[in-house]
mmCIF file as Biopython writes it, N, C-alpha, C and O atoms, coordinates in Angstrom:
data_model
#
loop_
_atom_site.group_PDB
_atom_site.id
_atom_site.type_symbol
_atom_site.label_atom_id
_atom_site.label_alt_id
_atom_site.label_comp_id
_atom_site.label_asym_id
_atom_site.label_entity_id
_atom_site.label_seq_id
_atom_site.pdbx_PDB_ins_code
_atom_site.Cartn_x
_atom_site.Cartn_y
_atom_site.Cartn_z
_atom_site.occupancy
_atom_site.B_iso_or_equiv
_atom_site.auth_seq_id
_atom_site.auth_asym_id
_atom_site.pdbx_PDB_model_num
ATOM 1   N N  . UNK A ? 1  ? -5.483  -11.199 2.780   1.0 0.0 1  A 1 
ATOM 2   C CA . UNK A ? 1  ? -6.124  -9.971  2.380   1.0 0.0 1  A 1 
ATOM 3   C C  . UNK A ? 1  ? -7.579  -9.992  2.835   1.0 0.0 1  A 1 
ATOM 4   O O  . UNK A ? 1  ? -8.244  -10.995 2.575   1.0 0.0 1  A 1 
ATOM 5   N N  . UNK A ? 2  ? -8.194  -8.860  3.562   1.0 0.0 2  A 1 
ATOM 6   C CA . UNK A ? 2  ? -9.204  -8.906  3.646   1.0 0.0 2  A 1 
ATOM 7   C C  . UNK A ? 2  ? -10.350 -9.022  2.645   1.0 0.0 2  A 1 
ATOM 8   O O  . UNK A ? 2  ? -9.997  -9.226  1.484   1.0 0.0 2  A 1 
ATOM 9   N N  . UNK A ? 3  ? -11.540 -8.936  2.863   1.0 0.0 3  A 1 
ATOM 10  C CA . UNK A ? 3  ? -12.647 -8.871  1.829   1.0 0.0 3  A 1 
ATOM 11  C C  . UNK A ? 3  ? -13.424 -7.905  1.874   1.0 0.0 3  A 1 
ATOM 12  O O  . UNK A ? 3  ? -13.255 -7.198  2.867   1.0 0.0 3  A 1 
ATOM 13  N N  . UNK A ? 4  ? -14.111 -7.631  1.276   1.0 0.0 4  A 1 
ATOM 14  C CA . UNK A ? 4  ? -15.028 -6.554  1.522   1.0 0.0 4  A 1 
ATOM 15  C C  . UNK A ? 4  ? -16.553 -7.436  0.872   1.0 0.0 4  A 1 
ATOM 16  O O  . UNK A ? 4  ? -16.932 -8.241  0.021   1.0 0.0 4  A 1 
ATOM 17  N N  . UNK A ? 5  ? -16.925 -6.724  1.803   1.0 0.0 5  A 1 
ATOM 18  C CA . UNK A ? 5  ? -18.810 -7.538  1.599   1.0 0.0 5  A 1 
ATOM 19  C C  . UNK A ? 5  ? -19.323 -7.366  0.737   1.0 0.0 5  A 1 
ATOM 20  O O  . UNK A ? 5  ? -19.338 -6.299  0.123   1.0 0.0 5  A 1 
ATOM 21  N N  . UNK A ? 6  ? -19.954 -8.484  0.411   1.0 0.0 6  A 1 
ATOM 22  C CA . UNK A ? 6  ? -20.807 -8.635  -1.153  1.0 0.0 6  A 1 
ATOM 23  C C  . UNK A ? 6  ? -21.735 -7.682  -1.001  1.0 0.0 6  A 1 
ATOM 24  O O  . UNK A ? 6  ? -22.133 -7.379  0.124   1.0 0.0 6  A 1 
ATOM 25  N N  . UNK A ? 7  ? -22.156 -7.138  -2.024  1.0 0.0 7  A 1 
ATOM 26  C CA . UNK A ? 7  ? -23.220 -6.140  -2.037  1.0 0.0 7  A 1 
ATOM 27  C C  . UNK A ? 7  ? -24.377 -7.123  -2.540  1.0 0.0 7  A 1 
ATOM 28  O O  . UNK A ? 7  ? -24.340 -7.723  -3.614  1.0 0.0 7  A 1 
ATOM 29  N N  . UNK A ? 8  ? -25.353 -7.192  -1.652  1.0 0.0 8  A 1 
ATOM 30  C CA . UNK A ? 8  ? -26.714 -7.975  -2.268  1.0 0.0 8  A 1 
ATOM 31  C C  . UNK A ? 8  ? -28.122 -7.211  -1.836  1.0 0.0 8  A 1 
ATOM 32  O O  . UNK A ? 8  ? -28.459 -6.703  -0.767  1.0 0.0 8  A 1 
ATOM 33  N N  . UNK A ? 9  ? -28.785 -7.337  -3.070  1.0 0.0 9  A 1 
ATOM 34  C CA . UNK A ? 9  ? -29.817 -6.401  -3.235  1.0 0.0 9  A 1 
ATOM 35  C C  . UNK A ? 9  ? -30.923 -7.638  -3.201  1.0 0.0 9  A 1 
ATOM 36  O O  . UNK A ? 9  ? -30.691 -8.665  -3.839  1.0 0.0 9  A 1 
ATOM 37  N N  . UNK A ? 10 ? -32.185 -7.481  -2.396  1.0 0.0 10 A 1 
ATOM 38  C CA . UNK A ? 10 ? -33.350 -8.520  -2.644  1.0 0.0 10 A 1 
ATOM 39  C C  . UNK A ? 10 ? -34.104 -8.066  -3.260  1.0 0.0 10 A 1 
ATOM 40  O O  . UNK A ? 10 ? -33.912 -7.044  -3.920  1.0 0.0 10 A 1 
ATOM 41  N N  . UNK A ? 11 ? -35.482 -8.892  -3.198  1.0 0.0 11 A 1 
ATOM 42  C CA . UNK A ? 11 ? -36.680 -8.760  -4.004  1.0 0.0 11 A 1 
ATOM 43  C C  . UNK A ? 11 ? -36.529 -7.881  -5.308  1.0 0.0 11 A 1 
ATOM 44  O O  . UNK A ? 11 ? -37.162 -6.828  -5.233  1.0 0.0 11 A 1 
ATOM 45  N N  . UNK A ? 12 ? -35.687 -8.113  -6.740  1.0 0.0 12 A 1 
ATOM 46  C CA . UNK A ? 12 ? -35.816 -7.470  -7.757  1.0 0.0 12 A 1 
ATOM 47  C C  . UNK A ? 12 ? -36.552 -7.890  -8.125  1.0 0.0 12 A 1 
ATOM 48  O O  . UNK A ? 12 ? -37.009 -8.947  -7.690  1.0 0.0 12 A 1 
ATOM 49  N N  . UNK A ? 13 ? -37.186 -7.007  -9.479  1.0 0.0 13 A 1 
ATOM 50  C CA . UNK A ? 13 ? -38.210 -7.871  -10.314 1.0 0.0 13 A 1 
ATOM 51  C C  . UNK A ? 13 ? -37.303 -7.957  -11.380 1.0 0.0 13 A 1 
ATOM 52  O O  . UNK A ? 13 ? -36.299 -7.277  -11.593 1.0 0.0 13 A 1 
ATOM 53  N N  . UNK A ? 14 ? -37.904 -9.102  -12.177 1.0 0.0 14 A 1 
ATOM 54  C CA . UNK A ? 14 ? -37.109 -9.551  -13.296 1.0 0.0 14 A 1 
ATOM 55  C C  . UNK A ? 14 ? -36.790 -8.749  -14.085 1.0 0.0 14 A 1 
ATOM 56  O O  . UNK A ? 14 ? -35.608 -8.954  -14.361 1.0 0.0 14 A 1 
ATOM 57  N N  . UNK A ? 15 ? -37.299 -7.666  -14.794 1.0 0.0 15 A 1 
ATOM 58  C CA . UNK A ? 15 ? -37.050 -6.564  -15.659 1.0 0.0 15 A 1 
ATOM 59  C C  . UNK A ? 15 ? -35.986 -5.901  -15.136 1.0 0.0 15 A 1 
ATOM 60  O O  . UNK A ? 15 ? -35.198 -5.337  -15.896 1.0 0.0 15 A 1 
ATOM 61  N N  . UNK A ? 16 ? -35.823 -5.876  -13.845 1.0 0.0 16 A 1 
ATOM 62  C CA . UNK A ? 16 ? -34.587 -4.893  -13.762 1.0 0.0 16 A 1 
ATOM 63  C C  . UNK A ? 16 ? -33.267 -5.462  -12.927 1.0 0.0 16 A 1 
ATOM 64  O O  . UNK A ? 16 ? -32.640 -4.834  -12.074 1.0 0.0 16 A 1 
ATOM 65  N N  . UNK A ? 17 ? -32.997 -6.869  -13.412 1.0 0.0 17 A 1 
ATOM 66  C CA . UNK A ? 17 ? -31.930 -7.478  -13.130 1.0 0.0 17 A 1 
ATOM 67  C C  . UNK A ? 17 ? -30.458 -7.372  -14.159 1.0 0.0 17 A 1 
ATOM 68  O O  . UNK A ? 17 ? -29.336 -7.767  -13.843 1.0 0.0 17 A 1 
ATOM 69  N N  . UNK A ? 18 ? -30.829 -6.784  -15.322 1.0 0.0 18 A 1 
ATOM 70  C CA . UNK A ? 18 ? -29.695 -6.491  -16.208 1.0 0.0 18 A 1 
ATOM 71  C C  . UNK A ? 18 ? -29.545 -4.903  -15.702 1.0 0.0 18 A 1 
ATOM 72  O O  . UNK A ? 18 ? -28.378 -4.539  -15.558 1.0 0.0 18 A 1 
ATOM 73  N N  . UNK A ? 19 ? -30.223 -4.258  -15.515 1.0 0.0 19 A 1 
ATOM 74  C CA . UNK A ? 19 ? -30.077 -2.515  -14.656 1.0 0.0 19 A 1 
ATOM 75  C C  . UNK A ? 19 ? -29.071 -2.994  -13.475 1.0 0.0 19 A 1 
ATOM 76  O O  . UNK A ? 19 ? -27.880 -2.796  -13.718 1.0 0.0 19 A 1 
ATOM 77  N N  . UNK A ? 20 ? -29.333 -3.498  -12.436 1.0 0.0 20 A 1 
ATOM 78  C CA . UNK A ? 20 ? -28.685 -3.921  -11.190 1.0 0.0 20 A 1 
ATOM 79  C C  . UNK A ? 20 ? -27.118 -4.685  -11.433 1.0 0.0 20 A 1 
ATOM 80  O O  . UNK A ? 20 ? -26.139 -4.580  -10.694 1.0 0.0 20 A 1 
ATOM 81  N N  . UNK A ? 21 ? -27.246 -5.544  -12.822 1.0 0.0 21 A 1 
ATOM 82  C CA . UNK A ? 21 ? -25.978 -5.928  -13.163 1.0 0.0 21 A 1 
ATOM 83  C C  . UNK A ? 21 ? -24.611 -4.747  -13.538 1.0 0.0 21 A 1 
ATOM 84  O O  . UNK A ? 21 ? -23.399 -4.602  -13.377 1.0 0.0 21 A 1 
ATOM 85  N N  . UNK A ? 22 ? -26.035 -3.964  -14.249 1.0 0.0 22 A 1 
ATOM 86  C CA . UNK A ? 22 ? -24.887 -3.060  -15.495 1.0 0.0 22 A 1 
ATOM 87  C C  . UNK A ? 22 ? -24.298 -1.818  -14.168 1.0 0.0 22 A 1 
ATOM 88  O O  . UNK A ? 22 ? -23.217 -1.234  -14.246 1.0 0.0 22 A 1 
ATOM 89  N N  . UNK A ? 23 ? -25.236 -1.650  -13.100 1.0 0.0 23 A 1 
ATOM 90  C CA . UNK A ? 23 ? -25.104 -0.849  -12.432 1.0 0.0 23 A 1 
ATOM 91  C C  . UNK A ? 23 ? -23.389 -1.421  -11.629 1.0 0.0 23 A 1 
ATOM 92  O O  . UNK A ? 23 ? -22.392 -0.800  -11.260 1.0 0.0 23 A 1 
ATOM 93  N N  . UNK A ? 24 ? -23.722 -2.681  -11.643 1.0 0.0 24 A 1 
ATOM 94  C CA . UNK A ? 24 ? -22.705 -2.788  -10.420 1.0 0.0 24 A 1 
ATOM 95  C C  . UNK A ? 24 ? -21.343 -3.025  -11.210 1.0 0.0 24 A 1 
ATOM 96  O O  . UNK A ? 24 ? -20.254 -2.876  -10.655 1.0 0.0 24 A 1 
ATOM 97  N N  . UNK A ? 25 ? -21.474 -3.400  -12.529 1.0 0.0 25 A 1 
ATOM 98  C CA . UNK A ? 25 ? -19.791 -3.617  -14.010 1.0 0.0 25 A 1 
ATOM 99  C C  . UNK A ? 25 ? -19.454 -2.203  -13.526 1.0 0.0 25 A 1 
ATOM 100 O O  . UNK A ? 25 ? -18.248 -2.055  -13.330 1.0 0.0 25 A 1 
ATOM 101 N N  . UNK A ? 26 ? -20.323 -0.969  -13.249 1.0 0.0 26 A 1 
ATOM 102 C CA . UNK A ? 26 ? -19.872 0.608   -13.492 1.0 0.0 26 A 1 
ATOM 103 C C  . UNK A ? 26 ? -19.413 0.716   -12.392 1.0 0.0 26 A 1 
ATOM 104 O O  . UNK A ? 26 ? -18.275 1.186   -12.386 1.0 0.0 26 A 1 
ATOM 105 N N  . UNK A ? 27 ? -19.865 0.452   -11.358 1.0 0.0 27 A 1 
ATOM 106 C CA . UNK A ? 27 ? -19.031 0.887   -10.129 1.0 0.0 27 A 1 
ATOM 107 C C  . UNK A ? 27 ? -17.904 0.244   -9.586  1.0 0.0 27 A 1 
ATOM 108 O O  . UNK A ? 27 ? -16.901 0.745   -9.075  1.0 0.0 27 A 1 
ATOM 109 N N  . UNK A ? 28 ? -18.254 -1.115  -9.793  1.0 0.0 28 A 1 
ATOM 110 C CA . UNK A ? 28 ? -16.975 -1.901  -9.582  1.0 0.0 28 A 1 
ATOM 111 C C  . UNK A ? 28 ? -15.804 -2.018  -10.599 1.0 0.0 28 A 1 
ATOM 112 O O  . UNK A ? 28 ? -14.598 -2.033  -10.350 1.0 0.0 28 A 1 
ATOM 113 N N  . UNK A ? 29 ? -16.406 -2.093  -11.753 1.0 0.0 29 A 1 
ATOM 114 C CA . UNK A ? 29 ? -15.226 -2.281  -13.072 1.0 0.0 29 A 1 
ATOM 115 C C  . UNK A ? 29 ? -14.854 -3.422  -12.812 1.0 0.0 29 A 1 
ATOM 116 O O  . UNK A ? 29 ? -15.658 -4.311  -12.530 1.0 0.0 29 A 1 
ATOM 117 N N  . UNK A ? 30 ? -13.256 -3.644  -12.873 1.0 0.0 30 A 1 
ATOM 118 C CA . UNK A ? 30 ? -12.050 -4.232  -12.607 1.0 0.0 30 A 1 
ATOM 119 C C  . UNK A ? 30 ? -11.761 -5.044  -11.712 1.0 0.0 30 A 1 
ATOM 120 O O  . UNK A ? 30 ? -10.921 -5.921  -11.915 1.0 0.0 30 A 1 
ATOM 121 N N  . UNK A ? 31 ? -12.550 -4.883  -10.277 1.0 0.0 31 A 1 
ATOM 122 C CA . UNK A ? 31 ? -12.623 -5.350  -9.247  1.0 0.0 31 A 1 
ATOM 123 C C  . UNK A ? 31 ? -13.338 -6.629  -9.177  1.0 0.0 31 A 1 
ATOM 124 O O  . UNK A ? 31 ? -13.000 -7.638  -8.558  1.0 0.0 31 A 1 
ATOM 125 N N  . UNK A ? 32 ? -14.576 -6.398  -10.045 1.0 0.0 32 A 1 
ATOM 126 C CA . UNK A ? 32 ? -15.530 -7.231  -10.075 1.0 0.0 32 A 1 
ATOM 127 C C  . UNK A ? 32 ? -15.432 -8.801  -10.015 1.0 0.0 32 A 1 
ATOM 128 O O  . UNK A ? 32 ? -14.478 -9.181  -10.693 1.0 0.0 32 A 1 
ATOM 129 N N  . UNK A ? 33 ? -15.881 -9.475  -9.624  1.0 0.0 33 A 1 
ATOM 130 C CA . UNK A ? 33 ? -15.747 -11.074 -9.863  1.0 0.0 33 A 1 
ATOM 131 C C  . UNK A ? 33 ? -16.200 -12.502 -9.608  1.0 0.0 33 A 1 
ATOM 132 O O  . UNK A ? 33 ? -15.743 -13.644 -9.638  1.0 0.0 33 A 1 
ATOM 133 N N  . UNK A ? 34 ? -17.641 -11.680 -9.270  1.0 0.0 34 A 1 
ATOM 134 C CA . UNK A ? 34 ? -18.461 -13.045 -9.283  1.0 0.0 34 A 1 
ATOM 135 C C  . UNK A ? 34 ? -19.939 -12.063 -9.250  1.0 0.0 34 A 1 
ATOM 136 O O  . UNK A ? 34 ? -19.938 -11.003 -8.623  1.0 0.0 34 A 1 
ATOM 137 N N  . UNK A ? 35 ? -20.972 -12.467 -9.870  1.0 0.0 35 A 1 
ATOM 138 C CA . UNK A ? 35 ? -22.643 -12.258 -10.085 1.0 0.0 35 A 1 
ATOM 139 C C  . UNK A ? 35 ? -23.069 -13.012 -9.739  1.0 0.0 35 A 1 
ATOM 140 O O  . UNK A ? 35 ? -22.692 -14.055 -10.273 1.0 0.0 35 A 1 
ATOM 141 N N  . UNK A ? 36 ? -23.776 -13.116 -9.014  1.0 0.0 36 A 1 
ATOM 142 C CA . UNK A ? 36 ? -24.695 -14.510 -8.505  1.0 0.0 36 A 1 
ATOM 143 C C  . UNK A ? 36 ? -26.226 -13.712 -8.527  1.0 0.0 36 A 1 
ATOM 144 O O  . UNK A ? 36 ? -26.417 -12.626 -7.980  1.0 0.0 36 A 1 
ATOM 145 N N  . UNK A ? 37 ? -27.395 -14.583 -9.372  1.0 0.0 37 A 1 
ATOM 146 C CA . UNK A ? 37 ? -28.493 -14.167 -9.450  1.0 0.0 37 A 1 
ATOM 147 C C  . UNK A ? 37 ? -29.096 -14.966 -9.066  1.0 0.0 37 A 1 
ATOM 148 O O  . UNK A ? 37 ? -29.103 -15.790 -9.980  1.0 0.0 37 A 1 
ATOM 149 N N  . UNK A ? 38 ? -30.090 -15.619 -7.684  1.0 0.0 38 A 1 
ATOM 150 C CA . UNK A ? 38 ? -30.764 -16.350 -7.249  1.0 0.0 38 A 1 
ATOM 151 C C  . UNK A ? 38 ? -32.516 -15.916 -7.349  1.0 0.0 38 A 1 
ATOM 152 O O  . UNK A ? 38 ? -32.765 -14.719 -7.202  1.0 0.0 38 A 1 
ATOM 153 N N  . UNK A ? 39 ? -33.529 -16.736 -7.559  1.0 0.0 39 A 1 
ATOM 154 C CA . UNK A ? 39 ? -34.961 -16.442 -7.731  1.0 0.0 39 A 1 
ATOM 155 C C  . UNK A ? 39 ? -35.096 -16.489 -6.297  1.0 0.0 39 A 1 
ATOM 156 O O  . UNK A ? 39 ? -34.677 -17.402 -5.585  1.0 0.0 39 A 1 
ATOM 157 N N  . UNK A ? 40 ? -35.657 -15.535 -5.943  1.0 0.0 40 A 1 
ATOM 158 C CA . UNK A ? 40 ? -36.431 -15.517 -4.205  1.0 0.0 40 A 1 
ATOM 159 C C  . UNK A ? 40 ? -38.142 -16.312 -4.409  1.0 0.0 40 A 1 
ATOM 160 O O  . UNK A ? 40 ? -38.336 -17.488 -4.103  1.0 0.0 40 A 1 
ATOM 161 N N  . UNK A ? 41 ? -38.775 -15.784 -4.733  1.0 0.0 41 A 1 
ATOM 162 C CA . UNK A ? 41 ? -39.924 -16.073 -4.838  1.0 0.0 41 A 1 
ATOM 163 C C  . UNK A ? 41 ? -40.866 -15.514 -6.228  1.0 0.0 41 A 1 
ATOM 164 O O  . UNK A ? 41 ? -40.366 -14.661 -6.961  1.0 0.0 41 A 1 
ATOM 165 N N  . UNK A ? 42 ? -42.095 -16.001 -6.481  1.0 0.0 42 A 1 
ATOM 166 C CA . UNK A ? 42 ? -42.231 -15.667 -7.942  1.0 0.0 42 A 1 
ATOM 167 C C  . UNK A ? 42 ? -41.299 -15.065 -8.972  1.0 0.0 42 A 1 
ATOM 168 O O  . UNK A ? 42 ? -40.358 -15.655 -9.503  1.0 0.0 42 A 1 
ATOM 169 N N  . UNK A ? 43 ? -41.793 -13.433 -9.256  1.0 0.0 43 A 1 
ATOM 170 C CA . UNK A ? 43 ? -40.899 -13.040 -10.366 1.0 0.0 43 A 1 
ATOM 171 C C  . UNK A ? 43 ? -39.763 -11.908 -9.944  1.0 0.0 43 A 1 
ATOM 172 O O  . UNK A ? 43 ? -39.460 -10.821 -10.436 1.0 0.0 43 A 1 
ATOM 173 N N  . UNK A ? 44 ? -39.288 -12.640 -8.843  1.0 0.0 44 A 1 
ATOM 174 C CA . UNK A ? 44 ? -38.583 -11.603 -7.892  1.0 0.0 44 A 1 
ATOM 175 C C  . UNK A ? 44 ? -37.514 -12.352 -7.377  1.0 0.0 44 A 1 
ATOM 176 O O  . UNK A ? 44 ? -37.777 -13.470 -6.935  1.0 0.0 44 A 1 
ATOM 177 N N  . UNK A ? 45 ? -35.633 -11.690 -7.335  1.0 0.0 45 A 1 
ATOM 178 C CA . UNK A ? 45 ? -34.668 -12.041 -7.601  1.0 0.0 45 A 1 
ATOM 179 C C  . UNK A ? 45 ? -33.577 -11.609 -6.566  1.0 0.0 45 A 1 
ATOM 180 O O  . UNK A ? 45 ? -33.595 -10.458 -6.129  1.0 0.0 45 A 1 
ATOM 181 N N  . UNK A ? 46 ? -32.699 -12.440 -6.196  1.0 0.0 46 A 1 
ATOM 182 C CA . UNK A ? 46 ? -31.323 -11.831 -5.087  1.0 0.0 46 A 1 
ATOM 183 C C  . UNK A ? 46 ? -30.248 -11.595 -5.806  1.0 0.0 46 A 1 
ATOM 184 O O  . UNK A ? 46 ? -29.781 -12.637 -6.264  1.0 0.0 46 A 1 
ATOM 185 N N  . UNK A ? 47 ? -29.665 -10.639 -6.092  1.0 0.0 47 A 1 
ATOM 186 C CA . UNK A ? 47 ? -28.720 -10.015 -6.788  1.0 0.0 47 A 1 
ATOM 187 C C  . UNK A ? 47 ? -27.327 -10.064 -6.121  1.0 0.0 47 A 1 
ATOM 188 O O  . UNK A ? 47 ? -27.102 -8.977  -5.589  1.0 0.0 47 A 1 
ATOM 189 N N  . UNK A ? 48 ? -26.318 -10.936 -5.963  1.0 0.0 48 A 1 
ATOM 190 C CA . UNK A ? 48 ? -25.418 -10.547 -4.841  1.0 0.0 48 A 1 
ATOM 191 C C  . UNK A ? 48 ? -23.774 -9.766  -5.913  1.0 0.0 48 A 1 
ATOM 192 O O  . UNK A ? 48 ? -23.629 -9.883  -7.130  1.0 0.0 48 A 1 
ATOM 193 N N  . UNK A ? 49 ? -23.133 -9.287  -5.274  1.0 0.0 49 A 1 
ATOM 194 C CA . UNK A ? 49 ? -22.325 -8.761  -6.616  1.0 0.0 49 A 1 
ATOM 195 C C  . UNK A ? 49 ? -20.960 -8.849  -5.182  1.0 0.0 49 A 1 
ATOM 196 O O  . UNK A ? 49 ? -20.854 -8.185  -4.150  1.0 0.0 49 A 1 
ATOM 197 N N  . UNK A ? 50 ? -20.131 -9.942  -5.737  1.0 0.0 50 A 1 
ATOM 198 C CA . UNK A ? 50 ? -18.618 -10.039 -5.310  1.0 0.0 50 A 1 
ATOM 199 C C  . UNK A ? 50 ? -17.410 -9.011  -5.894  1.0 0.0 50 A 1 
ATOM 200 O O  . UNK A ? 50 ? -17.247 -8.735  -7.083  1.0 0.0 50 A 1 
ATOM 201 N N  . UNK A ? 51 ? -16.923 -8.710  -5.208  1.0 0.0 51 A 1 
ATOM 202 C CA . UNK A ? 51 ? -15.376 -8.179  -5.535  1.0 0.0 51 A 1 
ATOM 203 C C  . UNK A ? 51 ? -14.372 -8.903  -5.181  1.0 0.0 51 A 1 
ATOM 204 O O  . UNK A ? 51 ? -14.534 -9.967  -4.583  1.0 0.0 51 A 1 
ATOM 205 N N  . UNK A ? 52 ? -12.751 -8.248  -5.622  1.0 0.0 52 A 1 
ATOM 206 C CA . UNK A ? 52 ? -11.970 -8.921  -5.262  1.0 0.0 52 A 1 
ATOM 207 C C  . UNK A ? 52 ? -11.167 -8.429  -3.827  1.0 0.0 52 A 1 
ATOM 208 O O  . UNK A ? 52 ? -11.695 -7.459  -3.285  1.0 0.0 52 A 1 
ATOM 209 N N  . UNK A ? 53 ? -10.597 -8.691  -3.510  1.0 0.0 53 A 1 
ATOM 210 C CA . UNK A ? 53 ? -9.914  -8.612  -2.409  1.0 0.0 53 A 1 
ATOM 211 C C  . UNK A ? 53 ? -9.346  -7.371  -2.214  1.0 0.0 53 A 1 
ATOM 212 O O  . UNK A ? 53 ? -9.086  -6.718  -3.224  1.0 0.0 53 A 1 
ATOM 213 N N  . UNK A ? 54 ? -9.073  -6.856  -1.014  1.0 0.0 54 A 1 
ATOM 214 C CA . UNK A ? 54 ? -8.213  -5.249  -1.309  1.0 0.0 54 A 1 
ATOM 215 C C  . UNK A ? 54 ? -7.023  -5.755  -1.097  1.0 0.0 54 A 1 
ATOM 216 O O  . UNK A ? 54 ? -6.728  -6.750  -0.434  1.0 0.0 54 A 1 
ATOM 217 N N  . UNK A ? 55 ? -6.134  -4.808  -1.870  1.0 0.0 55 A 1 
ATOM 218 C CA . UNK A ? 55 ? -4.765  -4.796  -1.359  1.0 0.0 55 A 1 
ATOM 219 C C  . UNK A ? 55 ? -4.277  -3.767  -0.665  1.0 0.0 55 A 1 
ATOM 220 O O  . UNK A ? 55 ? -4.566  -2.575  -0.569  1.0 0.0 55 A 1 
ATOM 221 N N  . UNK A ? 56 ? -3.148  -4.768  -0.011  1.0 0.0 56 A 1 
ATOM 222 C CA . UNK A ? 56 ? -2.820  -4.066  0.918   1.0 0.0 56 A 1 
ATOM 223 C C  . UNK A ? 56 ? -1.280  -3.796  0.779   1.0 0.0 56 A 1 
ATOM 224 O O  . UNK A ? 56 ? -0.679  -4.679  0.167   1.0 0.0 56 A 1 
ATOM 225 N N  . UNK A ? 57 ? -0.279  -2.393  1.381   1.0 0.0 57 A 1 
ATOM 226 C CA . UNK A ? 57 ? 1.012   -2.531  1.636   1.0 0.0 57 A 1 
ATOM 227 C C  . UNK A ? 57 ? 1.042   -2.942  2.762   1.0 0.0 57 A 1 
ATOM 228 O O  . UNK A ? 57 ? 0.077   -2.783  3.510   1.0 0.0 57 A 1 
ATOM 229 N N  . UNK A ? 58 ? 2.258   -3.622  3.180   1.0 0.0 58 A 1 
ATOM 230 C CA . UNK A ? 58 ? 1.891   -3.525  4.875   1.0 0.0 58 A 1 
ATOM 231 C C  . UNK A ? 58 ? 3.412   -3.310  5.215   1.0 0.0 58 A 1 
ATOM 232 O O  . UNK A ? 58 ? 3.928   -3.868  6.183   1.0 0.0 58 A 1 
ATOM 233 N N  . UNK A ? 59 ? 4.080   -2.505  4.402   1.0 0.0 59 A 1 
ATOM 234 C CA . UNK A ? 59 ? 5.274   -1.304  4.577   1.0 0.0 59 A 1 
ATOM 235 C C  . UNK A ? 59 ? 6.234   -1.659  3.269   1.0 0.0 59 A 1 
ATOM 236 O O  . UNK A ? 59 ? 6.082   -2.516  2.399   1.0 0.0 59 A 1 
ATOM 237 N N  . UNK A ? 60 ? 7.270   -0.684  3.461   1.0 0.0 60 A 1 
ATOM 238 C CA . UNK A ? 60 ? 8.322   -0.737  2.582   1.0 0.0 60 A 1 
ATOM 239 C C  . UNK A ? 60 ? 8.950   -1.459  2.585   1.0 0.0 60 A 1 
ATOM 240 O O  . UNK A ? 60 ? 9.485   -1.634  3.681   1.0 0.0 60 A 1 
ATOM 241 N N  . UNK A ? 61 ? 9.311   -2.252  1.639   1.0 0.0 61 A 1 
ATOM 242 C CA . UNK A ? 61 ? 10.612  -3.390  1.683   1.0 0.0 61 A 1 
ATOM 243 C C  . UNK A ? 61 ? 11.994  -2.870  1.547   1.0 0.0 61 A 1 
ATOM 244 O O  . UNK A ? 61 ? 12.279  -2.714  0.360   1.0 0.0 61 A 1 
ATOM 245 N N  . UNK A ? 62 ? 12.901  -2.565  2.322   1.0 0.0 62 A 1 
ATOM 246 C CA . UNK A ? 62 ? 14.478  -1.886  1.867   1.0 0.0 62 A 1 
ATOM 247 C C  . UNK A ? 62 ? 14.807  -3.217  1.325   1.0 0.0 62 A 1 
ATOM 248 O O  . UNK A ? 62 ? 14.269  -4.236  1.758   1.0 0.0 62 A 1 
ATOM 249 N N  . UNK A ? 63 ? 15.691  -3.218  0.376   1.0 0.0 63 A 1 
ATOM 250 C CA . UNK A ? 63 ? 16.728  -4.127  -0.337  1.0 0.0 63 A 1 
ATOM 251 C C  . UNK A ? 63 ? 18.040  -3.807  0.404   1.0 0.0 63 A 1 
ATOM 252 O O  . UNK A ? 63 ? 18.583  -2.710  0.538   1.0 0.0 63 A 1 
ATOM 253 N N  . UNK A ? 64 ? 18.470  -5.155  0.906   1.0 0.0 64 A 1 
ATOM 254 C CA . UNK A ? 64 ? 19.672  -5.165  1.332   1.0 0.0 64 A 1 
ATOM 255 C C  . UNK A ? 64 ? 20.654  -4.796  0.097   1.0 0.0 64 A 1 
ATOM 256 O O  . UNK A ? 64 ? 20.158  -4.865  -1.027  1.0 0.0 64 A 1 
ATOM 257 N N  . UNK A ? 65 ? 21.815  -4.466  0.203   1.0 0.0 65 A 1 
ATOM 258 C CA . UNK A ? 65 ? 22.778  -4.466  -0.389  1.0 0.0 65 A 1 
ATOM 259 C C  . UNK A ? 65 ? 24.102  -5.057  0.561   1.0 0.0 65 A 1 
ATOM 260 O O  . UNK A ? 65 ? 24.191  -4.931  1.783   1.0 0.0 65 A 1 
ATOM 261 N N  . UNK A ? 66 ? 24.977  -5.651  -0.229  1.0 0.0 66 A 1 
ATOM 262 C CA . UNK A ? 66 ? 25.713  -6.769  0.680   1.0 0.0 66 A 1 
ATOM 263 C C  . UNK A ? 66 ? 26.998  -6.360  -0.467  1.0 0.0 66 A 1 
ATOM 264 O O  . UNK A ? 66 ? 26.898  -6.505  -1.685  1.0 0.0 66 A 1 
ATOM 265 N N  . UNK A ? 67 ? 28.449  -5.711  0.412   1.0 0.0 67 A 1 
ATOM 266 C CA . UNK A ? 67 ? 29.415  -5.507  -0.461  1.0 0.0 67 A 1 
ATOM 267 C C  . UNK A ? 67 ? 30.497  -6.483  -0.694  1.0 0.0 67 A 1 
ATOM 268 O O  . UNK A ? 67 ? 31.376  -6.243  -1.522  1.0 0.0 67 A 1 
#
């Protein structure tokens, strides 16, 4: 299954790293599945926000039947 790219946001400031979290639970929901919050430099933060994998069909399965 493919992936789809982490969404990562730089230079936050600390105050608005629970905004950037709550932002990304809402858009992603369900999908969601990994937060990673790294310090860049002083009071300023890398936000990266993982999902899960897409799914995919990749056609119909017929069921044999065998008499």
């Amino acid at each position: 299954m493919p992936r789809r790219p982490a969404t990562v946001e730089r230079d936050i400031p600390l105050f608005l790293i629970s905004r950037r979290i709550q932002q990304g639970v809402k858009t992603h929901g369900e999908e969601l599945e990994r937060v990673v919050v790294n310090r860049s430099h002083r009071h300023f933060y890398t936000v990266s926000i993982r999902t899960r994998p897409t799914k995919r069909e990749y056609g119909i399965s017929r069921r044999r039947e065998y008499p």
